[in-house]
C-alpha positions as CSV (number, residue, x, y, z in Angstrom):
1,X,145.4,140.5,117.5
2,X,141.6,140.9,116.3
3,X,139.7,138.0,117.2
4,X,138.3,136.7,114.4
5,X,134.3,137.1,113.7
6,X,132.2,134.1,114.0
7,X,130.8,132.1,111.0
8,X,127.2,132.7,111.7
9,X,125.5,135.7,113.7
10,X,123.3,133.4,115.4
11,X,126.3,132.3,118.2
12,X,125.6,135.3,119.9
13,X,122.3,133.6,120.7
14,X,123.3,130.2,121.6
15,X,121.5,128.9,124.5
16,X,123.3,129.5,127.4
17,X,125.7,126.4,128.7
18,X,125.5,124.7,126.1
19,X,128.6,124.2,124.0
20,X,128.7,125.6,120.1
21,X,129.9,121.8,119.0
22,X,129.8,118.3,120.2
23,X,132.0,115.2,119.9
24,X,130.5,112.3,119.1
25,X,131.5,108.3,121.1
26,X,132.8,105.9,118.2
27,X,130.7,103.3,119.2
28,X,127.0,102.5,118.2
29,X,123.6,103.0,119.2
30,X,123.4,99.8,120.7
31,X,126.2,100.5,123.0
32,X,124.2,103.8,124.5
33,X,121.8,101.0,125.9
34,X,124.0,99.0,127.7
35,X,125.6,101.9,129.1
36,X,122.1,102.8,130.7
37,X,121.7,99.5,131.7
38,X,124.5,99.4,133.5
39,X,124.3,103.1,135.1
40,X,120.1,103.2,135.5
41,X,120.0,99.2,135.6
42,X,116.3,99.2,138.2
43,X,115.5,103.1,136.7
44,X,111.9,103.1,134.7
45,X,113.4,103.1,131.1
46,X,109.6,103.1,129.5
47,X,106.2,103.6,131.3
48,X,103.1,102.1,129.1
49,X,99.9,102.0,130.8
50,X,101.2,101.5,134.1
51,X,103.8,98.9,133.1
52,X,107.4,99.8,133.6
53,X,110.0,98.2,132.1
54,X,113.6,99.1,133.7
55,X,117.0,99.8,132.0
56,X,117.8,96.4,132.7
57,X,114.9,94.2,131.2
58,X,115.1,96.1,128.2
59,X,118.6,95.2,127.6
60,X,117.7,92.1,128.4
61,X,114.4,91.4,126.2
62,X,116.3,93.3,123.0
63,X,119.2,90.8,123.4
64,X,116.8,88.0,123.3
65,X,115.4,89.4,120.3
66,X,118.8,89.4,118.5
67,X,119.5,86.6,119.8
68,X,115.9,85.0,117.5
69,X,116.9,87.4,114.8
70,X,120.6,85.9,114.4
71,X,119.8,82.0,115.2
72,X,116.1,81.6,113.6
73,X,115.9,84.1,111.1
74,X,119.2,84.3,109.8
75,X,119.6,87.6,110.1
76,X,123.7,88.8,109.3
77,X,125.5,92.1,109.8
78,X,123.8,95.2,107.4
79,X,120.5,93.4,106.3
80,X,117.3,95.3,106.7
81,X,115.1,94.5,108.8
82,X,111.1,95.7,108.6
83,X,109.8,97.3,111.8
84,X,105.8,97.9,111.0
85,X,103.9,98.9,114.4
86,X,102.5,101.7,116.4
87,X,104.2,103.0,119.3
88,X,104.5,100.6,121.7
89,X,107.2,99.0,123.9
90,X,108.2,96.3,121.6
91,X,108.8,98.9,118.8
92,X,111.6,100.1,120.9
93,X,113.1,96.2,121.8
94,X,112.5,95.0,118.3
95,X,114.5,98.5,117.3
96,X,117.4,97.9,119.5
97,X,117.4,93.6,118.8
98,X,117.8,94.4,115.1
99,X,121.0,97.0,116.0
100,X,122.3,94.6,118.4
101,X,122.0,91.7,115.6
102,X,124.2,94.3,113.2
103,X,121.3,94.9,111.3
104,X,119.7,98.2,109.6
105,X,116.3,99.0,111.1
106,X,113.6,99.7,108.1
107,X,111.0,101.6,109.7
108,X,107.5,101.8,108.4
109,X,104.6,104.1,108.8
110,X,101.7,101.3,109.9
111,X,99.2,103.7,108.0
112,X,100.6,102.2,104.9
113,X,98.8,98.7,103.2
114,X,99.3,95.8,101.3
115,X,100.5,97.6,98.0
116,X,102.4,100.0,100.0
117,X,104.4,97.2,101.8
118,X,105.1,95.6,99.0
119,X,108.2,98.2,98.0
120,X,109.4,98.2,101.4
121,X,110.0,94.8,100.8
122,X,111.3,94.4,97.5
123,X,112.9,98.1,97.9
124,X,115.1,97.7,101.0
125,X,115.1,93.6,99.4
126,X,114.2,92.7,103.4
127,X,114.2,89.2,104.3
128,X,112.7,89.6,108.2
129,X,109.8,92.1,109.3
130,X,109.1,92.2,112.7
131,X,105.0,93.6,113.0
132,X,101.9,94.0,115.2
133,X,99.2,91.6,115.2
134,X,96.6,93.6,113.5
135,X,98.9,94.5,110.8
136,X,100.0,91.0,110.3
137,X,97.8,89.5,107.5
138,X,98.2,92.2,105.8
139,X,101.7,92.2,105.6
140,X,101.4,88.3,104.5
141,X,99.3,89.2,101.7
142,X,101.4,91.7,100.4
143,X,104.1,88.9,100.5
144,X,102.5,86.1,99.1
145,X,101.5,88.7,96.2
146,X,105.3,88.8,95.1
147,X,107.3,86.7,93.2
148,X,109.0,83.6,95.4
149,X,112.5,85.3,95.5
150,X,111.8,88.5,96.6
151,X,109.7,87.2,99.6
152,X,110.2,87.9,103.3
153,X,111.1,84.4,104.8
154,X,110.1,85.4,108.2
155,X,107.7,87.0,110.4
156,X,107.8,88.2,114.1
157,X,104.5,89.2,115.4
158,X,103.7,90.6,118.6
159,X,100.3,91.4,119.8
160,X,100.0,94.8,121.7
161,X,98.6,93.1,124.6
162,X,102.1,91.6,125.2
163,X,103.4,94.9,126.9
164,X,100.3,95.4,128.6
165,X,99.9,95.1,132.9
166,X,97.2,92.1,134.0
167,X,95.3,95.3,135.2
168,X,95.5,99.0,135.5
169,X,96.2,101.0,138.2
170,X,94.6,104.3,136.8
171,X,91.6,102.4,134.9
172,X,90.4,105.7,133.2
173,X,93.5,105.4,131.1
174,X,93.1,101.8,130.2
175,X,93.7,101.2,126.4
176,X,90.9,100.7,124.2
177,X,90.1,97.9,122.2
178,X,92.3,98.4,119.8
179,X,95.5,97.7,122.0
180,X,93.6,95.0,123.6
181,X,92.1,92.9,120.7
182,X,93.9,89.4,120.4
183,X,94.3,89.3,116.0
184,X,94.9,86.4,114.2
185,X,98.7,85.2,113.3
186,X,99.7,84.2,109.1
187,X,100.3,80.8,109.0
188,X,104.1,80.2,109.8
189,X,104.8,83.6,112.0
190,X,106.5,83.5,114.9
191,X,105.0,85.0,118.2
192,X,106.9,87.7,120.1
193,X,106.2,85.8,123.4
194,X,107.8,82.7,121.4
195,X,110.7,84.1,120.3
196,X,111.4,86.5,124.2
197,X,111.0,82.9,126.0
198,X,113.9,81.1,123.9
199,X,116.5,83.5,125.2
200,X,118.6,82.6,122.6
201,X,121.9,84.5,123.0
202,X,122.8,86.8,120.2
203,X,127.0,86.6,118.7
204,X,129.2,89.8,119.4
205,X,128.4,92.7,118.5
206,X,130.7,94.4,115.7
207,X,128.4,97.1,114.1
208,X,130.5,100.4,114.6
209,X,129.7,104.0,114.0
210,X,130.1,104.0,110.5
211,X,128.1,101.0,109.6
212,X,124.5,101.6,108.3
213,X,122.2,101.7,111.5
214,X,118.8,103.0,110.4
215,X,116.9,103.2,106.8
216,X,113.9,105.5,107.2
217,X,111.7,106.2,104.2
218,X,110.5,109.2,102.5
219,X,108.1,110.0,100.2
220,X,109.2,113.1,98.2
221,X,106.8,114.5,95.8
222,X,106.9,112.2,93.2
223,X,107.4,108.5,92.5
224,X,108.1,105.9,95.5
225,X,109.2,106.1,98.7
226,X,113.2,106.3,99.2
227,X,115.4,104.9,101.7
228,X,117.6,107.6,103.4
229,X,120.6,105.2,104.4
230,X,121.8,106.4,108.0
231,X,124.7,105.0,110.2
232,X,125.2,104.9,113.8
233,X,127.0,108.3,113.8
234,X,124.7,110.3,112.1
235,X,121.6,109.0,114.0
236,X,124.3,109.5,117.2
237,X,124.8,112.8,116.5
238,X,120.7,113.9,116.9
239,X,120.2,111.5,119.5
240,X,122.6,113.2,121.8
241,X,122.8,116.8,120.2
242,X,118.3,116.9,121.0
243,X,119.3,116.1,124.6
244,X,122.0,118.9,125.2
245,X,120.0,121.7,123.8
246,X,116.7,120.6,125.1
247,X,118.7,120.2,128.5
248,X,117.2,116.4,128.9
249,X,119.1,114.4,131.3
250,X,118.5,111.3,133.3
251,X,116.3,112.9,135.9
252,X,114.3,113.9,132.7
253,X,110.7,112.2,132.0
254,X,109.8,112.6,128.1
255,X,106.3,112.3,126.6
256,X,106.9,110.3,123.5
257,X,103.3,110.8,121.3
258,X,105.3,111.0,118.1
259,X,104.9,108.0,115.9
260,X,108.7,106.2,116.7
261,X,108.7,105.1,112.8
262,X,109.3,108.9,111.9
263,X,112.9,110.7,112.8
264,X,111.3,113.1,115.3
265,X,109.6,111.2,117.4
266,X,112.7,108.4,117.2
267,X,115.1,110.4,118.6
268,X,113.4,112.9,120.9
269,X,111.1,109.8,122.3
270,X,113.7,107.1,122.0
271,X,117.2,107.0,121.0
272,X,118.1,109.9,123.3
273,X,116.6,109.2,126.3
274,X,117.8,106.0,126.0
275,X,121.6,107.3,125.6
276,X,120.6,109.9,128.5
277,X,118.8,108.0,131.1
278,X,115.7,109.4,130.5
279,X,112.5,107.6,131.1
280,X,110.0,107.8,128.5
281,X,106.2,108.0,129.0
282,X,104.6,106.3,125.8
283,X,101.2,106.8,124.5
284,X,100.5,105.2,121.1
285,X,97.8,107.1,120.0
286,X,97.3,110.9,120.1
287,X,95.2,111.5,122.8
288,X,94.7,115.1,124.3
289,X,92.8,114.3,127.9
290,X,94.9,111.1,128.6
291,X,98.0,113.0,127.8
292,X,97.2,115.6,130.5
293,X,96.7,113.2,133.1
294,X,100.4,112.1,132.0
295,X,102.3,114.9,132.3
296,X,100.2,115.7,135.4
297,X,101.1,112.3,137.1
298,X,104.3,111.5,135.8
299,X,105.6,115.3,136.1
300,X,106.4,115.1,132.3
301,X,109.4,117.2,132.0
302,X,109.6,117.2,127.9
303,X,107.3,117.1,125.4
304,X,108.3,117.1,121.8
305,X,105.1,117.0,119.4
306,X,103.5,119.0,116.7
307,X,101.6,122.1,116.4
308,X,98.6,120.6,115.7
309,X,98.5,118.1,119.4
310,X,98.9,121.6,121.1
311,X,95.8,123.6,119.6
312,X,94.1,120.4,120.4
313,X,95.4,120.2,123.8
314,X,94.5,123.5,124.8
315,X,91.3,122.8,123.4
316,X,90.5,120.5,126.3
317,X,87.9,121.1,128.3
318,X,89.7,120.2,131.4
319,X,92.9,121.7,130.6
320,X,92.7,123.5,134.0
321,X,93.0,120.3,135.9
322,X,96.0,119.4,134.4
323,X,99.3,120.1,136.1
324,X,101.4,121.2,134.2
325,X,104.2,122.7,135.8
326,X,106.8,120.0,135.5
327,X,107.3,120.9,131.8
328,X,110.6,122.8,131.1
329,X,111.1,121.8,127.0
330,X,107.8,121.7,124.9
331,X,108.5,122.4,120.9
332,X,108.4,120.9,117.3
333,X,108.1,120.9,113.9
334,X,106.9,119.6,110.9
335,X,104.8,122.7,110.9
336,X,105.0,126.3,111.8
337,X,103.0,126.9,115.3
338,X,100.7,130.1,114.7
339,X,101.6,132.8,116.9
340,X,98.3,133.4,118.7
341,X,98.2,129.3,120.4
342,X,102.6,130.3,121.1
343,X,101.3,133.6,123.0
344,X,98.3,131.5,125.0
345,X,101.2,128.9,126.2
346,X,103.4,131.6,126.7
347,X,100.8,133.8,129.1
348,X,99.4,130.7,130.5
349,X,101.7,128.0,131.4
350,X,104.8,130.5,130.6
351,X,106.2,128.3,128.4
352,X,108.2,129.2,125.1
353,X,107.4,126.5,122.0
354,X,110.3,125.7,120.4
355,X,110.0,125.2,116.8
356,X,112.5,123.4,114.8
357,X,113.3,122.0,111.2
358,X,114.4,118.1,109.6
359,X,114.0,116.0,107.4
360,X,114.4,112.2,107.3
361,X,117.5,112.8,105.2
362,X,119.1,114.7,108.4
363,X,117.4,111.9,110.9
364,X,115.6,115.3,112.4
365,X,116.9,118.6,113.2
366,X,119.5,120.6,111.4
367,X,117.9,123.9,113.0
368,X,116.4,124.8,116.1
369,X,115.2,127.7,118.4
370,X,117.5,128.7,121.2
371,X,115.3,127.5,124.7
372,X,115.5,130.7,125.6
373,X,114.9,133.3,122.8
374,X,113.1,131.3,120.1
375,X,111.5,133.2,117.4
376,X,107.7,132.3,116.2
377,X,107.1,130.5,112.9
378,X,111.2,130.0,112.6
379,X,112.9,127.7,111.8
380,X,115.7,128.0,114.1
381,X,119.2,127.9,113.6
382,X,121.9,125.8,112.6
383,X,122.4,123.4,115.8
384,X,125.6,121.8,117.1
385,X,128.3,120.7,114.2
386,X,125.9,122.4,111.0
387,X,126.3,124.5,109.0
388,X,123.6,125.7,106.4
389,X,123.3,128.3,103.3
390,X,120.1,130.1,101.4
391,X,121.7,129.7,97.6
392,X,119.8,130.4,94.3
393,X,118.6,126.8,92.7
394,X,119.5,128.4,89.2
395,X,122.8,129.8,89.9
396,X,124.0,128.0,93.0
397,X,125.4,131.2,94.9
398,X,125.0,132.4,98.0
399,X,121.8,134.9,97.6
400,X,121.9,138.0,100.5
401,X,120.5,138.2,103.7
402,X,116.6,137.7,103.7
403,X,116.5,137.0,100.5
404,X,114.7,133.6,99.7
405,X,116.5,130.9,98.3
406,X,117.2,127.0,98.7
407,X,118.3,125.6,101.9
408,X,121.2,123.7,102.0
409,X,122.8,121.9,104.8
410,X,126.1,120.1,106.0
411,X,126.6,118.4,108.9
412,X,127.3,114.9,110.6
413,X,123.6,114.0,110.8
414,X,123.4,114.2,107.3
415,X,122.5,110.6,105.5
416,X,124.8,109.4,103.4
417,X,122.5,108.5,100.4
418,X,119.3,106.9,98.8
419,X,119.2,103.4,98.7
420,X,119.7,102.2,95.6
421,X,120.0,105.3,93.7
422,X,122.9,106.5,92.9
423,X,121.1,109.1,90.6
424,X,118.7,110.8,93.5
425,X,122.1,110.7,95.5
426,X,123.9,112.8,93.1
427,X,121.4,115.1,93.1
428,X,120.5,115.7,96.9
429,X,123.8,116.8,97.0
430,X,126.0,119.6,96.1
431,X,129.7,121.1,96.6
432,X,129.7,124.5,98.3
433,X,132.9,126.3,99.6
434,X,134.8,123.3,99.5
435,X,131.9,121.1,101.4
436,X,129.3,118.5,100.8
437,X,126.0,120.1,101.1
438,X,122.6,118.1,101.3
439,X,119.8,120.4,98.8
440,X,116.8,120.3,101.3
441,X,114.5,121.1,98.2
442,X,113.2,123.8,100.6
443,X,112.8,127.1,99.9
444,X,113.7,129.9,102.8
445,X,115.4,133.0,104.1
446,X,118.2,134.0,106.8
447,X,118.0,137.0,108.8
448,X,120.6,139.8,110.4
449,X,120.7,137.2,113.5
450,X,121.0,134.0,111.7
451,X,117.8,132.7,112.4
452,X,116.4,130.8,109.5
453,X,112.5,131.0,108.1
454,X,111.0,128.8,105.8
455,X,109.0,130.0,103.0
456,X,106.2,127.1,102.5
457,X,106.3,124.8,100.6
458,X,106.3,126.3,96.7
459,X,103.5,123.9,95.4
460,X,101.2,125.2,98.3
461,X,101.0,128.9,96.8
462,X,97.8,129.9,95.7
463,X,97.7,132.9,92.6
464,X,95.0,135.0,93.0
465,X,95.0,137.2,90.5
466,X,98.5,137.8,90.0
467,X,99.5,138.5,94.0
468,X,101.2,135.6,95.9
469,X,99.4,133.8,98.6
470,X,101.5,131.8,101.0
471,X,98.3,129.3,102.8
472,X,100.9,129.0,106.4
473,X,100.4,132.9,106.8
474,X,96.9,132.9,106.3
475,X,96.4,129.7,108.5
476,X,98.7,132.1,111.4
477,X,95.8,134.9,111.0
478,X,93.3,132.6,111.3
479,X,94.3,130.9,114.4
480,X,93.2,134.0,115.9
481,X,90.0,134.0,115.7
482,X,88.6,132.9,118.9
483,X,86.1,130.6,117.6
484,X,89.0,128.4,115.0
485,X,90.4,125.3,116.3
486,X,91.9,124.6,113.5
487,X,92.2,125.7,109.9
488,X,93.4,124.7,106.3
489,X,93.9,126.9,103.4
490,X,93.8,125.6,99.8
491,X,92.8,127.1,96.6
492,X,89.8,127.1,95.1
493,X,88.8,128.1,91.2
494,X,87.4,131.5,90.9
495,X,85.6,132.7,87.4
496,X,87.4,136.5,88.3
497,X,90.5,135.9,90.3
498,X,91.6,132.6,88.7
499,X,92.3,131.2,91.8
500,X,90.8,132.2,95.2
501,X,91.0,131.7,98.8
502,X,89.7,128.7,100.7
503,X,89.7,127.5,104.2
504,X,88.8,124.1,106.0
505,X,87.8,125.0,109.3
506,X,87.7,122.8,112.4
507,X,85.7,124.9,114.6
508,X,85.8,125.0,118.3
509,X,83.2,123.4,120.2
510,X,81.1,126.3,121.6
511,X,80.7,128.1,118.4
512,X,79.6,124.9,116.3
513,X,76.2,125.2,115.0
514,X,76.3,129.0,116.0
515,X,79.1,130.5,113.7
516,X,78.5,131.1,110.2
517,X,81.1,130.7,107.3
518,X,80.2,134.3,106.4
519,X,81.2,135.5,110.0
520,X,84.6,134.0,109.3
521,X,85.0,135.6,106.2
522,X,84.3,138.9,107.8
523,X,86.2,138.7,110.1
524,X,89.0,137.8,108.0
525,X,88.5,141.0,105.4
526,X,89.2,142.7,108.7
527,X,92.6,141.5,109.8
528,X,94.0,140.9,106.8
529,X,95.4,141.9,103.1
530,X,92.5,142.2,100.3
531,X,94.0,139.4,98.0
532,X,94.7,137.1,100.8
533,X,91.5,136.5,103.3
534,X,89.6,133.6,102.4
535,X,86.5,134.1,100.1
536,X,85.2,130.9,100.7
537,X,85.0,128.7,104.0
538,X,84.2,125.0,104.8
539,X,83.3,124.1,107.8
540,X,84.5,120.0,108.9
541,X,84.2,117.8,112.0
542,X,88.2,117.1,111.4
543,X,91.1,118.0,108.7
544,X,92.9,114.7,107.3
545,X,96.6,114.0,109.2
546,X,99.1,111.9,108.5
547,X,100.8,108.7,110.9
548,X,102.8,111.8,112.3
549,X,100.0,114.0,112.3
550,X,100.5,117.0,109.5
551,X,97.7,118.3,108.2
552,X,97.5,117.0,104.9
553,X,96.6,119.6,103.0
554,X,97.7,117.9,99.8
555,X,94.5,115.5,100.0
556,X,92.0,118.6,100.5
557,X,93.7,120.6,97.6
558,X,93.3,117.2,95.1
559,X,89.4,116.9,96.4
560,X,89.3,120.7,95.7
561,X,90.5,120.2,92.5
562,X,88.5,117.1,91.5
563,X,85.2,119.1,92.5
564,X,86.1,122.0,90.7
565,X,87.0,120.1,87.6
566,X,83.5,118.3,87.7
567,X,81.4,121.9,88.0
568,X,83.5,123.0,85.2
569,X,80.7,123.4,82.5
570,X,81.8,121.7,79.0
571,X,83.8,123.9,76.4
């Protein structure tokens, strides 16, 4: 008998001992940490400025939490609860006290402000909020700004200093002021200290894996923010699935720099080392020489990030005092790493970046690289238990190989809808050879091995006169240049072309005040296409990033526009 073919080319790829699916546990997040607890009770479950808080005292302090959360603030099995801090130790309690109360954790990006609050509020109708210190008044204004009965009625603020040591044992990486400032609580908030030292004892714990475990938001490109309703399996099924292919275990040490509010940095810095053992090394705030002497000290094993903290990284002028052979896994997403910085990490530190691709919808990835034969800007492919498509958005079939079409994915991580939309639901999703489908809204290609590649984002392309510029390829070329740190392309009104070429560049410190936008442009006619190298270039101290770090080239097209628009002479 002729054994059958498989599915998908890419299996003939699959990283080597690892299995092609995974079964998931039936229980629920929360259960992962007392299993740790129990297994790794003394082990270093987070490391934070030379504090180390074990297995066991996490369990512990995240109990007490729940404990506050069921007892004081009423909270009851699926209510939301509003987690609105930077990375910190007590994200990751108050994150595991609100699953252990049978709650929903409501993450949200401490970037955002008073109006922004407001619709996580009245949005995911959340009575609680657990925040930091120096977001706390403005979280209470944003409350006291909506009417009585959609209020929070309660308000758990912890001041960063809480998690901090009495002194540092490495003082050049003491915090700054930031972490260390005591803020001012609203009138009526609870302290975190307050609410640890009541130990109140929490009620069982019945949440299972199909109840609704996390609510991350996401923006979209128009209207408000929507809540992507997750349960404890398909948040299980990243948390675990991450760990197998990265080959993370409990003898691994993770780098968490990734904000924990977004899916990325949740999982890969915090829900899987916790279900593995890992210990996690937290740093709340991108920094590229204090993250050296991390991985150098701490013999960082993994380190999941974005393309843009590793052209900073190896930007740093100490770079060659950092050890960094203790790093097996180092990859990402959320943008495509240009090839020239994934040749120097290669040649350098032999290291292969492993790029990857998620959403919030799919609580991170649905695609990754194989560890050991990744391809460059690539998406990946379909990791354990997915399976994904390229159809036509007009016609809904399956369009050929490399051809570019819509991604569509199916798989347990999946969410299961938008909160409170049953229209945006219906449409994220679609029936496809007898399956439900999730319509990523992203438009891409397959190849002959099953590897997926994202075509950028549609709204990004740039007409000049008539030919198709894609800004991510031009970006790639211009990482090349030896004297680029880092680089934006947008387009800029032309009177000939229509539209023209432009690039923000960051450039490296040794060519500043030396290299001339003109020399850029040169050098760009010379390594690439006619109707693609920039015809104009803008030299900046810094390009504009998001909480998780993108590049946001969104903002630097708008100001483009707006400028353009005003030099427009009148008709």
């Amino acid at each position: 008998m002729q054994t059958p073919q498989p599915a998908r080319p890419h299996f003939q790829f699959w990283p080597k001992r690892a299995p092609t699916k995974i079964v998931l546990p039936e229980t629920s997040l929360w259960y992962n940490l007392v299993v740790s607890a129990h297994r790794y009770a003394d082990k270093a479950a987070i490391r934070y400025f030379g504090n180390a808080i074990t297995f066991r005292a996490l369990e512990a302090q995240a109990s007490a939490m729940a404990g506050w959360l069921q007892q004081k603030a009423g909270v009851k099995k699926g209510d939301r609860v509003l987690l609105y801090m930077q990375n910190c130790p007590q994200f990751i309690i108050a994150y595991y006290a609100i699953l252990r109360a049978d709650a929903v954790v409501v993450p949200v990006n401490p970037m955002n402000r008073t109006e922004e609050f407001k619709h996580y509020i009245t949005d995911a109708q959340a009575s609680v909020a657990i925040c930091s210190a120096d977001l706390a008044m403005g979280a209470e204004q944003a409350n006291n700004e909506l009417p009585p009965e959609q209020r929070l009625q309660h308000l758990l603020v912890t001041q960063y200093s809480d998690a901090l040591p009495a002194s540092y044992e490495n003082p050049e990486d003491a915090p700054g002021a930031w972490l260390t400032t005591q803020h001012p609580l609203p009138a009526g908030a609870t302290p975190w200290a307050d609410a640890l030292a009541a130990q109140l004892v929490p009620g069982p714990h019945t949440a299972g894996p199909d109840d609704m475990a996390v609510m991350p938001y996401t923006s979209g490109t128009t209207g408000f923010p929507k809540g992507c309703i997750h349960t404890h399996r398909s948040v299980m099924h990243n948390a675990i699935g991450g760990g197998i292919w990265s080959g993370s275990g409990a003898e691994s040490t993770i780098l968490a720099v990734l904000p924990l509010f977004h899916v990325t940095g949740m999982q890969y810095g915090m829900n899987g080392p916790i279900y593995s053992g890992a210990t996690v090394v937290m740093l709340p705030r991108w920094d590229r020489e204090v993250a050296g002497r991390l991985i150098s000290r701490f013999q960082i094993t993994h380190w999941t990030n974005i393309p843009t903290m590793v052209i900073d990284f190896l930007g740093s002028p100490n770079l060659d005092q950092f050890d960094l052979s203790s790093l097996r896994y180092i990859g990402g997403g959320g943008a495509a790493m240009p090839q020239a910085v994934a040749q120097r990490l290669k040649q350098q530190f032999g290291l292969n970046y492993v790029e990857g691709y998620g959403l919030s919808e799919t609580m991170a990835p649905t695609h990754s690289n194989p560890v050991d034969r990744p391809k460059l800007q690539c998406l990946g492919v379909p990791t354990f238990n997915t399976d994904a498509r390229v159809i036509d958005p007009v016609t809904l079939k399956e369009v050929a190989l490399n051809e570019t079409g819509e991604i569509i994915v199916c798989g347990p991580q999946v969410f299961k809808g938008y909160w409170g939309k049953p229209d945006a639901t219906r449409d994220a999703f679609i029936e496809f050879d007898g399956k439900t489908y999730f319509r990523t809204g992203d438009l891409g290609r397959m190849d002959e091995e099953g590897y997926y590649f994202i075509t950028d984002r549609l709204k990004r392309m740039i007409n000049a006169s008539g030919f198709k510029v894609w800004p991510a390829e031009v970006e790639n070329l211009l990482y090349k240049h030896p004297d680029v740190q880092e680089a934006c392309i947008i387009g800029t009104r032309d009177a000939y072309r229509g539209e023209t070429v432009k690039a923000v560049v960051v450039l490296k410190t040794h060519a500043k005040g030396k290299t001339t936008p003109e020399e850029i442009i040169e050098w760009a006619k010379e390594n690439m296409a006619a109707y693609k190298y920039p015809r104009v270039v803008e030299f900046v101290d810094a390009l504009p990033k998001s909480g998780t770090g993108k590049v946001m080239w969104r903002a630097l097209q708008e100001s483009e526009n707006a400028r353009s628009a005003e030099s427009k002479p009148a008709a």
